[in-house]
C-alpha positions, 0 to 999 in steps of 0.5 A, spaced: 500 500 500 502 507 497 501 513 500 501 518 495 502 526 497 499 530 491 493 533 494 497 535 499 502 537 496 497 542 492 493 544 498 500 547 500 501 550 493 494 553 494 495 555 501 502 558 499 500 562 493 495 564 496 497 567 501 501 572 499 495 575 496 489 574 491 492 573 484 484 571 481 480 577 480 473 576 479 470 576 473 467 581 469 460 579 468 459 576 476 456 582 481 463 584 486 459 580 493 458 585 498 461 585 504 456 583 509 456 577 504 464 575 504 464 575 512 458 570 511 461 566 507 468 566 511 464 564 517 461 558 513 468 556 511 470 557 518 465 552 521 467 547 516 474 547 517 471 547 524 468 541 524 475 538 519 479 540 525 475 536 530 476 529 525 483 531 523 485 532 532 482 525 532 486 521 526 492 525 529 492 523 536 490 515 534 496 516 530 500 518 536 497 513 540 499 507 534 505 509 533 508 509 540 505 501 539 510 496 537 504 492 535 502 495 529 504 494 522 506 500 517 499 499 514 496 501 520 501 507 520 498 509 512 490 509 514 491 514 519 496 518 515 491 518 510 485 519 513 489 526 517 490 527 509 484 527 507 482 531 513 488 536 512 486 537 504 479 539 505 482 545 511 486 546 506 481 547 500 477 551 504 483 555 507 485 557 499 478 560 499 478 564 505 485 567 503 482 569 496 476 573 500 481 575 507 481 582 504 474 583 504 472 579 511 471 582 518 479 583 522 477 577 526 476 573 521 482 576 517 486 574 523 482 566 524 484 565 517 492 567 518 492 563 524 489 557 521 492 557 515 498 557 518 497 551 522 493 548 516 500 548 512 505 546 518 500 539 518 500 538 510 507 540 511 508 534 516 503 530 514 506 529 507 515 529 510 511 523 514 508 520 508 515 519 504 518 518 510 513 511 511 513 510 504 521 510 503 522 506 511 517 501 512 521 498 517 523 503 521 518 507 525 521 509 531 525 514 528 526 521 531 525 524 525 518 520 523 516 521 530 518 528 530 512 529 524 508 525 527 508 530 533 507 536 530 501 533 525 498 532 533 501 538 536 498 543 530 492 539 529 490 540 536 492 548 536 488 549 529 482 546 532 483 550 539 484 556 534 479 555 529 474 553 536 476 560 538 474 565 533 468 561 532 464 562 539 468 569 538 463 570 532 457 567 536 458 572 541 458 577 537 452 575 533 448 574 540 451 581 543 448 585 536 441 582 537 441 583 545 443 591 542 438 590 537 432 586 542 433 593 547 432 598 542 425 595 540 425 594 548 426 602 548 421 604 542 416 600 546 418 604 553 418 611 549 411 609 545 408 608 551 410 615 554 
């Protein structure tokens, strides 16, 4: 069984081009999107990659948990790296898009999608050395430097979901702060009517 690091690969192209700036303008027949709507949309993305981070934690850390067990084959060691690969694509999917509105979006949601897209390239970085590693080094998996990926992959996976989490209840505070303003305003036009 191979493991081949492509899409990963590509997620850190996206990323690393990305974030350098947007290199896509849009097209001339669309209508630009309003702010209001590109800060939803990073909203959705971030809820998304939320629930990504959530399963990528988990793969992670049953990665950590199997490769600190002589027990386990490589091949247990390929399903886990490839189930945080598939996780770490579908990150970095919706991090690429992020990066192409962050311009546009709110300072909080500009500042998330930094974070996590800096996180999200370190896990595709170390999940995809940790591949070649496995693919070249079936036998020696107790290496410093294999384990050393396999640490970071769990290390900044748990840093992205906690980061990712963070901005998410942030957001979902506000929104329920704007509507507590909102609900004692019509409170105040029905207490000045009265008068």
């Amino acid at each position: 069984m191979r493991i081949y690091s492509s899409q990963i690969t590509l997620a850190l192209v996206v990323i690393a081009v990305l974030g350098a700036g947007s290199v896509f303008a849009s097209s001339p027949a669309q209508e630009p999107e309003s702010t209001a709507e590109l800060s939803r949309r990073a909203s959705t993305l971030l809820a998304e990659v939320q629930d990504e981070a959530v399963r990528l934690r988990f793969h992670a850390e049953t990665l950590g948990t199997v490769a600190s067990n002589f027990q386990y084959s490589w091949q247990s060691h390929a399903f886990y790296l490839d189930r945080v690969k598939e996780h770490i694509n579908a990150v970095g999917k919706r991090t690429a898009e992020l990066q192409q509105i962050r311009h546009t979006v709110l300072p909080s949601q500009q500042q998330a999608i930094t974070q996590v897209s800096s996180l999200a390239a370190q896990v595709a970085a170390s999940t995809e050395a940790a591949i070649l590693y496995l693919n070249k080094n079936q036998r020696w998996l107790f290496a410093p430097e294999y384990r050393d990926h396999l640490k970071t992959i769990a290390d900044r996976s748990e840093d992205m979901e906690q980061t990712v989490d963070k901005f998410v209840d942030y957001e979902r505070d506000q929104q329920k702060f704007q509507q507590l303003e909102k609900n004692l305003e019509l409170d105040g036009d029905w207490v000045s009517r009265r008068s």
